[in-house]
C-alpha positions as CSV (number, residue, x, y, z in Angstrom):
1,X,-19.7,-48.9,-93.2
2,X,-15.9,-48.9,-93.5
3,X,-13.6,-47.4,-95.7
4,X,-10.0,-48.6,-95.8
5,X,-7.5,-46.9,-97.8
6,X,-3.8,-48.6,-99.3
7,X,-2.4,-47.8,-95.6
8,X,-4.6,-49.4,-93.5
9,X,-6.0,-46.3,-92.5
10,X,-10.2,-46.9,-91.7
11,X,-13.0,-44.6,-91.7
12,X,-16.3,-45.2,-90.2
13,X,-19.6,-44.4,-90.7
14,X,-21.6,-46.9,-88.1
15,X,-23.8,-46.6,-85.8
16,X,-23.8,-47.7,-82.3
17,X,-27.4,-49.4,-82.4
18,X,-27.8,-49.8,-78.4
19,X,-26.7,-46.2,-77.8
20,X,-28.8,-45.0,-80.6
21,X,-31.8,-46.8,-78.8
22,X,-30.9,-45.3,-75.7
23,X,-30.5,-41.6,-77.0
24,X,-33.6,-41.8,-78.7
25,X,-35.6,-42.9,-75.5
26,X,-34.2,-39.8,-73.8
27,X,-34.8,-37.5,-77.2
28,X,-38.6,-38.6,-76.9
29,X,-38.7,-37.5,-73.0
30,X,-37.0,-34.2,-74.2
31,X,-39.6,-33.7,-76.8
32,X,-42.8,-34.5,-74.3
33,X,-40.9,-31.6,-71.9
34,X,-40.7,-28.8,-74.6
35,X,-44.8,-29.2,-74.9
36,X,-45.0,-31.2,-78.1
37,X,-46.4,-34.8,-78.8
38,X,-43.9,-37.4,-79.5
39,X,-46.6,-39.9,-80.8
40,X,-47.9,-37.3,-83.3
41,X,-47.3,-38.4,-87.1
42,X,-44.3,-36.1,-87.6
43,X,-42.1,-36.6,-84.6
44,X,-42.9,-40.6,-84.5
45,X,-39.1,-41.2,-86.1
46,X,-37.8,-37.6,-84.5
47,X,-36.1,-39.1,-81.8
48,X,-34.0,-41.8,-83.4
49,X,-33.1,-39.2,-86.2
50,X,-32.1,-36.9,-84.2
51,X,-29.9,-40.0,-82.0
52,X,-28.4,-40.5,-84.9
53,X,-27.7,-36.8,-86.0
54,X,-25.9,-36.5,-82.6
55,X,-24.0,-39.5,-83.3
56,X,-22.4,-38.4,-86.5
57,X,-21.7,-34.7,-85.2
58,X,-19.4,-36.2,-82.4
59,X,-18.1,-39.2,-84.2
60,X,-14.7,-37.8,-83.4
61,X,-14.3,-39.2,-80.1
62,X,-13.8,-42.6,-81.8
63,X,-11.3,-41.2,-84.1
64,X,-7.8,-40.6,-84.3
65,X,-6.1,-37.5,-86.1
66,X,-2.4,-38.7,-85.5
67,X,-3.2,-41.7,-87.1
68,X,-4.7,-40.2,-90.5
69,X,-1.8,-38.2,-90.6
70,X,0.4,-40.6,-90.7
71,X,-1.6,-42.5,-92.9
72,X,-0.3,-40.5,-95.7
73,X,3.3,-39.0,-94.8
74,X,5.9,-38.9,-97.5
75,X,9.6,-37.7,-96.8
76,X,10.3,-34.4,-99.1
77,X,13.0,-31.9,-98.8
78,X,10.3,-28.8,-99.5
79,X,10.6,-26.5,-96.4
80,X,8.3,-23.5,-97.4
81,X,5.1,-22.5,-96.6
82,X,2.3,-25.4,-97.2
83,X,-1.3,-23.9,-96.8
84,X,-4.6,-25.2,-97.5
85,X,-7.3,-22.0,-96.3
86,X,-11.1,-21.7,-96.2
87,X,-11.6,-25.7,-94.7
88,X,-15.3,-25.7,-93.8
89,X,-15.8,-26.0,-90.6
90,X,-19.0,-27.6,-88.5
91,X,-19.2,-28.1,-84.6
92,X,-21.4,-28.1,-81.7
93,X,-20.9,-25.8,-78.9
94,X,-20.3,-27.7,-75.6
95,X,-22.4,-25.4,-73.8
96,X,-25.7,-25.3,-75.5
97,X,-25.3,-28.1,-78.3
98,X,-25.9,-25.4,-80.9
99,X,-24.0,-25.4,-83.8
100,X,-21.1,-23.7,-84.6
101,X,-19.4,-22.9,-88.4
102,X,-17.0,-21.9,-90.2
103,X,-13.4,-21.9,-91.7
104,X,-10.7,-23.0,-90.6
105,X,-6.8,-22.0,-92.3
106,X,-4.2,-24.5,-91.6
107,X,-0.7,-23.9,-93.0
108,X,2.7,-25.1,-92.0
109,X,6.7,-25.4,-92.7
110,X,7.9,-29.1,-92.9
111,X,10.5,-30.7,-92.0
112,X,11.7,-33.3,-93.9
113,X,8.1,-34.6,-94.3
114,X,4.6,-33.6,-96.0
115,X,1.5,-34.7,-95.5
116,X,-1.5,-35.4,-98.3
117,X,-3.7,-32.5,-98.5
118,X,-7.0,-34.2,-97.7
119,X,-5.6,-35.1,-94.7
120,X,-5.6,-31.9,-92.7
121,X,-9.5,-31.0,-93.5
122,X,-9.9,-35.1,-91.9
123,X,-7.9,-33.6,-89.0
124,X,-10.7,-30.6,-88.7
125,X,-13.2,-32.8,-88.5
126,X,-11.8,-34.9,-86.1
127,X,-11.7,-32.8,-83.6
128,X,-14.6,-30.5,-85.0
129,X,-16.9,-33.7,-84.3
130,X,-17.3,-33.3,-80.8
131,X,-18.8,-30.8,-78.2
132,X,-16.4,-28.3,-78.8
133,X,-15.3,-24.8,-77.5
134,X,-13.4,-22.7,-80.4
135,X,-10.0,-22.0,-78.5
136,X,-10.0,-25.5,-77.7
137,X,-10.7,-26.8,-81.4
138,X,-7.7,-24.1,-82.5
139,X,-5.1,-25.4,-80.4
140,X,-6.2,-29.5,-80.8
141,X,-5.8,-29.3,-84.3
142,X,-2.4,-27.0,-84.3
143,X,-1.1,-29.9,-81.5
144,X,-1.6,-33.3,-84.0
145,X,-0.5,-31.6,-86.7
146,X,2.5,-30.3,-84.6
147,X,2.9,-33.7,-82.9
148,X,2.8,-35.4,-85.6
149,X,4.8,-34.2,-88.2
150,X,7.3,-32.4,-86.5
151,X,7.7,-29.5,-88.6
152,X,9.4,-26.3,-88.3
153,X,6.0,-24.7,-87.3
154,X,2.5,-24.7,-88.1
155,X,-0.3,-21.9,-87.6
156,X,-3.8,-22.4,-87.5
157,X,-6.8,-19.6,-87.4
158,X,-10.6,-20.2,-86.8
159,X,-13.0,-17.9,-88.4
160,X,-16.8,-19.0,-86.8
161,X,-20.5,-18.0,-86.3
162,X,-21.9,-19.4,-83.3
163,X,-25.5,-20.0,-83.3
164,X,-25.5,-20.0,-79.6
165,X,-25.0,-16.1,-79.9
166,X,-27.0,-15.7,-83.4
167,X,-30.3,-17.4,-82.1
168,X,-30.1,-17.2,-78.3
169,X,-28.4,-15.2,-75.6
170,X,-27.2,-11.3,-77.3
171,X,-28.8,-12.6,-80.4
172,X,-25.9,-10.7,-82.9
173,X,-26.7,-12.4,-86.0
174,X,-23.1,-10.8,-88.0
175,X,-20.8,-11.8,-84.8
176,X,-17.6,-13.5,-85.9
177,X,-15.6,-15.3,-83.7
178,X,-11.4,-15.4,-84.9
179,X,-8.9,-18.1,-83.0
180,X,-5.6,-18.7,-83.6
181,X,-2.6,-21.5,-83.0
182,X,0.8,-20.7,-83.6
183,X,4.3,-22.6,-83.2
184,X,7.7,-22.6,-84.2
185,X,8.7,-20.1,-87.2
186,X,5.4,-18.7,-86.9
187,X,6.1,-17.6,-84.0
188,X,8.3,-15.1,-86.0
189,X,6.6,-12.0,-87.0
190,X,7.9,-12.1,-90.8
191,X,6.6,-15.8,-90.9
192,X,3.1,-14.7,-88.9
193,X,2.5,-12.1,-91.0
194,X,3.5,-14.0,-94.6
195,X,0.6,-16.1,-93.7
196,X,-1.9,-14.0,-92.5
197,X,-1.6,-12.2,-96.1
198,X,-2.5,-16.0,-98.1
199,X,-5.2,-16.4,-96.0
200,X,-6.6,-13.0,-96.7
201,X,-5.8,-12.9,-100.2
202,X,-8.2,-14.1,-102.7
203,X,-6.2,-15.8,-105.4
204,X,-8.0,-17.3,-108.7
């Protein structure tokens, strides 16, 4: 399933039927090994569900944040602060394929362009659809954005729970995990610290 908007712009929700086969083959071997039954009456679908599940969380390989960007750029003179905060945030952890979650506050100072809102939460998931590290995720997203639009600066900061830590391993179920991205002007203390105030405010 497609979903084209007036800019040619296309989002996707397929899936890749062979690779979903093949997953799913693999998924069954994984669930013999853990000790269960893959022919018993609940898991008989398990595998290709869960094929598909890991499809979807990493559709962002096939994706391209530049291009949604640009898929909705309009020249304005505004050169102030634009922030949208508190973007949810869902990835999987690279090293265990456990989830991670969040929110994720993206702001930044244009430069003779903007961007449509919706745009940077598509630019989240993106690059939140993949096997993921935090740092990495912070500084990906700051980098299109930055690339992109060119503006005066941008800053993002990551606020996550990773269930690798909350169910396995030190098993700290209130651990929060902070990132952060900065260039340009908020690079500048002043700047810096002008955002890190909206983000923690919490206006009605």
């Amino acid at each position: 399933m497609a979903e084209e908007n007036e800019k040619g712009y296309q989002k996707h929700e397929a899936y890749n039927d062979a690779h979903v086969e093949e997953m799913a083959n693999h998924y069954q071997e994984i669930i013999r090994l853990s000790g269960e039954q893959p022919n018993r009456e609940g898991l008989l679908k398990t595998p290709e569900r869960a094929a598909k599940a890991l499809q979807f969380l990493t559709q962002g390989y096939e994706e391209d944040g530049a291009e949604i960007l640009r898929s909705a750029l309009f020249h304005e003179d505004h050169q102030q602060m634009v922030l949208v905060k508190s973007i949810e945030l869902y990835s999987l952890c690279e090293h265990h394929i456990l989830r991670f979650f969040g929110k994720v506050h993206i702001a930044y100072i244009p430069n003779g362009s903007i961007v449509g809102l919706s745009k940077l939460p598509r630019v989240v998931d993106v690059f939140a659809r993949r096997l993921q590290v935090q740092e990495r995720l912070t500084q990906q997203i700051r980098d299109c954005i930055q690339d992109t639009l060119n503006p005066l600066g941008v800053a993002v900061v990551i606020e996550a729970k990773h269930m690798c830590m909350q169910m396995r391993g030190v098993q700290k179920q209130n651990s929060v995990t902070t990132t952060s991205a900065f260039t340009g002007e908020f690079l500048k203390d002043a700047t810096r610290k002008e955002f890190i105030s909206l983000i923690s405010s919490h206006l009605s």
